[in-house]
N, C-alpha and C positions, 0 to 999 in steps of 0.2 A: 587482107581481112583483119575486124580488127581483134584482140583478143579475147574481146567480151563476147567475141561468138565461139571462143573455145570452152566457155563455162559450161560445168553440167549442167544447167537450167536451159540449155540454148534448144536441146531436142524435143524436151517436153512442150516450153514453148511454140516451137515448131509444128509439131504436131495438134497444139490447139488450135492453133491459126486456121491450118489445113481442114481440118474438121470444122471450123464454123466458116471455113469458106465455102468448102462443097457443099454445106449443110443451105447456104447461104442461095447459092447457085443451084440447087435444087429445086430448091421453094421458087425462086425467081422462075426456072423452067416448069415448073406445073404449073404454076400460076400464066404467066405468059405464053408460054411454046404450047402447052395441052390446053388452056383453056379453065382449069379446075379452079374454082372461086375459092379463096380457105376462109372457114368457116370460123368465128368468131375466137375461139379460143386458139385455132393456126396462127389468127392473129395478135395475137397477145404475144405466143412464141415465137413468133417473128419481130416483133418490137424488142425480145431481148437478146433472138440470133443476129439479125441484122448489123447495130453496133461491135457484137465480138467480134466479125470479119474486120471491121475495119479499126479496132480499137488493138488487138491482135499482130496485125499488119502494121500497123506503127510501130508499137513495143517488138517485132522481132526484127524491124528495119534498123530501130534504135537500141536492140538487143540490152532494154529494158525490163531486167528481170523483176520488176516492182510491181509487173501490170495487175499481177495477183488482185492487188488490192482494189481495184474499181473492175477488172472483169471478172471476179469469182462472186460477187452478189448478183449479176447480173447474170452470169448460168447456172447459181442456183435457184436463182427466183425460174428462170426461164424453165427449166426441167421442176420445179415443183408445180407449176403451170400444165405442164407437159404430162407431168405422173396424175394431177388432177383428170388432164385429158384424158389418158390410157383408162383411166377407172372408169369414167365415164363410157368411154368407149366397147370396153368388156362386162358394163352392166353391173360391175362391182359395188358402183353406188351411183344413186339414181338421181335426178334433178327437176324441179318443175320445169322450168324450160330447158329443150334439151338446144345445146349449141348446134348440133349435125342432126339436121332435120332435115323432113322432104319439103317446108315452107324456103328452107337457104340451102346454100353449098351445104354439103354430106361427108364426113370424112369418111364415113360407113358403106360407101361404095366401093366398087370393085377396083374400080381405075386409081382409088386413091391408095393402093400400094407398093410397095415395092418391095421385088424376090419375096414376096406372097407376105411380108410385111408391114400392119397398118403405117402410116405418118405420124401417128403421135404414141406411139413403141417407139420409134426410128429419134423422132423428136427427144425423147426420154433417154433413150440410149446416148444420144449425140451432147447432149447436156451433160451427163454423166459422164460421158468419158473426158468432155472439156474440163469440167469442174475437176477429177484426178487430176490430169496434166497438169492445173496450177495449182493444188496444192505438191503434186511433186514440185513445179516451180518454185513454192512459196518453203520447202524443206531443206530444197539443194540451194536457196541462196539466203538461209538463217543458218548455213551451219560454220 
């Protein structure tokens, strides 16, 4: 192995990866396996989970402690998407057109949870805890 995967940065990294892979393969199985259409704004979150999986998986193949720099606007944009969705979703603030309606996919139905957790809480979480891990990334390899 080589040494650059004994640097502190190597677990956080790690652990981003892993979280926007599951996050990654998630979405792929509700979308595909259940059936559940994502609804306009899923999609948007998914344009910026999608590449962290595989942008991720590079930088920890290549134990690439720099990835910070192009994948931490990409899951902060993602989860500020995300936290727009969650308010949306709790009625926090309101919208003319609502993206999860009864006209399209719903993220507001039953099926669209998990362990009694909407998608776009889970989405917001999964952004947020990506985004810590490179900035610890970005700490433990400026020091």
């Amino acid at each position: 192995m080589s040494t650059s995967h004994h640097s502190p940065a190597w677990t956080p990294l790690l652990l981003a990866w892993l979280l926007a892979l599951f996050a990654t393969l998630a979405a792929l199985f509700i979308g595909e396996i259940m059936g559940q259409a994502p609804c306009v704004l899923c999609w948007f979150q998914r344009i910026f989970m999608f590449p962290l999986a595989l942008i991720l998986a590079v930088a920890c193949y290549r134990a690439d402690f720099t990835v910070w720099h192009y994948a931490l606007p990409l899951s902060i944009i993602g989860g500020l998407i995300a936290l727009g969705h969650s308010l949306l979703y709790f009625d926090i603030i309101s919208q003319r057109i609502q993206p999860c309606s009864a006209s399209g996919p719903s993220c507001t139905d039953a099926n669209m949870t998990i362990l009694g957790l909407p998608l776009p809480l889970l989405a917001l979480a999964t952004f947020a805890l990506i985004s810590i891990l490179l900035l610890i990334v970005r700490r433990r390899t400026l020091q």
